[in-house]
C-alpha positions in Angstrom: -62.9 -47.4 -9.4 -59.1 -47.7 -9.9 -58.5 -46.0 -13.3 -56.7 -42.6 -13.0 -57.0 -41.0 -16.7 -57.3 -44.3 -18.2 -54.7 -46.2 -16.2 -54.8 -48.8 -13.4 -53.5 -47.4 -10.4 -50.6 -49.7 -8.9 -48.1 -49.7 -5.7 -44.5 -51.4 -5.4 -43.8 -53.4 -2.5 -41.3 -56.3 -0.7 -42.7 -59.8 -1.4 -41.2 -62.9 -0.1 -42.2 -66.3 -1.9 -43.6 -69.0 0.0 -43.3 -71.9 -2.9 -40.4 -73.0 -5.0 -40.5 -71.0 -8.3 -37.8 -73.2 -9.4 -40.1 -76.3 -8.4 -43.2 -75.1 -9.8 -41.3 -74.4 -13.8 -40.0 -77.9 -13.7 -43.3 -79.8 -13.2 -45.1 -77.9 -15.5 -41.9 -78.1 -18.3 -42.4 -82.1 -17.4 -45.8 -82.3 -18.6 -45.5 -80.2 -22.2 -45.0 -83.3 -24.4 -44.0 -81.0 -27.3 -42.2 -77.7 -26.8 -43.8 -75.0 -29.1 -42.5 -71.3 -30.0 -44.4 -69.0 -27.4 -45.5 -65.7 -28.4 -44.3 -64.8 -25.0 -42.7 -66.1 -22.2 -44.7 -69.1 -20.3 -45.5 -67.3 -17.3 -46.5 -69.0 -13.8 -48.0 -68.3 -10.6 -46.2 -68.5 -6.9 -47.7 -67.9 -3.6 -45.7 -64.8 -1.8 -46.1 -62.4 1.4 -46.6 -58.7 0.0 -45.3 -56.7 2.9 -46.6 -53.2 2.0 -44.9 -49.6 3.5 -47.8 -48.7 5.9 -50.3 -51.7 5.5 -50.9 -55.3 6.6 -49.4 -57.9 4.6 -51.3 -59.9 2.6 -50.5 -63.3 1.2 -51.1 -63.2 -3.4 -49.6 -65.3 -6.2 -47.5 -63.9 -8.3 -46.9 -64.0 -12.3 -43.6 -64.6 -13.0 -41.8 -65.2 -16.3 -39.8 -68.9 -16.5 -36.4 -66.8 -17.1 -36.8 -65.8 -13.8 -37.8 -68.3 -11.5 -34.1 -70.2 -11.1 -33.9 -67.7 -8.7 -37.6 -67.8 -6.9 -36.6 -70.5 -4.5 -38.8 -70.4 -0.8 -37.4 -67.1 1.3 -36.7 -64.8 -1.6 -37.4 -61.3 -1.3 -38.7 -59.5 -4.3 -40.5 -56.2 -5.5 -43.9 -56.6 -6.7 -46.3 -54.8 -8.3 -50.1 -54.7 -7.5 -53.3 -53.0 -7.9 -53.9 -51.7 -4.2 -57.8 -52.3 -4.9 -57.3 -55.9 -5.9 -54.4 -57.7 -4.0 -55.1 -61.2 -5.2 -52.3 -61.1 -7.7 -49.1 -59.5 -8.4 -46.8 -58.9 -10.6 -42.9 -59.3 -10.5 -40.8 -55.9 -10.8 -37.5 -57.0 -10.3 -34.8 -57.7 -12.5 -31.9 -60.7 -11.8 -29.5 -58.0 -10.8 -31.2 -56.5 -7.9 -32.6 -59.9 -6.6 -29.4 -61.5 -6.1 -28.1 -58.3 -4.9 -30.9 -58.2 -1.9 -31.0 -62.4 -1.5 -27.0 -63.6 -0.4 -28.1 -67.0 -0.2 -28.9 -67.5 -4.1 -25.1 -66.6 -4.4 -24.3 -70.1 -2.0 -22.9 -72.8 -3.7 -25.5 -76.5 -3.2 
C-alpha cells in the first residue's frame, strides 16, 4: 500500500503539457450560464508527459487551478506531483514565478 504513517507517498517530477490549458478554461467558462461563488478554485484536467528522474515517462492529466492555466499553453514544462503507485493523475506544484522562469516563450509577445 502507499501510506507511510498515515500519508500518501508522492514524487516531484518535469511534466510538459500536451493540450492547451488556456483552451480548455475558456470552453468550459463558455458553457457556465451563471457564474457562482466557488468554495474553491474550479480546477481542470490537461493531458501532460511526466518525465520522471530514473523512470519511463508516462503520459497523466493533470489538476490544475483556472488562475494558472493562462500560462499552460501546449510545450510548457512544469513540476508535478504524483503518487508513484498511481500515475494516472497529477497534481501541479509550480508557482507562476518559476514557470515563466523555466518556459521563455510565455514571455513572447503574440
Amino acid at each position: 500500500m502507499s501510506f507511510l504513517f498515515g500519508k500518501k507517498q508522492s514524487a516531484q517530477a518535469m511534466a510538459v503539457t500536451l493540450e492547451n490549458g488556456r483552451e480548455i478554461a475558456d470552453k468550459a467558462m463558455q458553457k457556465i450560464r451563471v457564474h457562482r461563488d466557488y468554495a474553491s478554485e474550479p480546477m481542470f484536467d490537461i493531458a501532460v508527459r511526466v518525465e520522471p528522474l530514473n523512470e519511463a515517462p508516462f503520459e497523466a492529466k493533470m489538476k490544475a487551478g483556472i488562475s494558472k492555466t493562462f500560462l499552460l499553453i501546449t510545450g510548457v514544462q512544469v513540476q508535478v506531483k504524483y503518487d508513484p503507485s498511481h500515475n494516472g493523475q497529477v497534481t501541479l506544484d509550480d508557482d507562476i514565478q518559476a514557470v515563466l522562469a523555466r518556459n521563455p516563450q510565455l514571455s513572447k509577445k503574440e
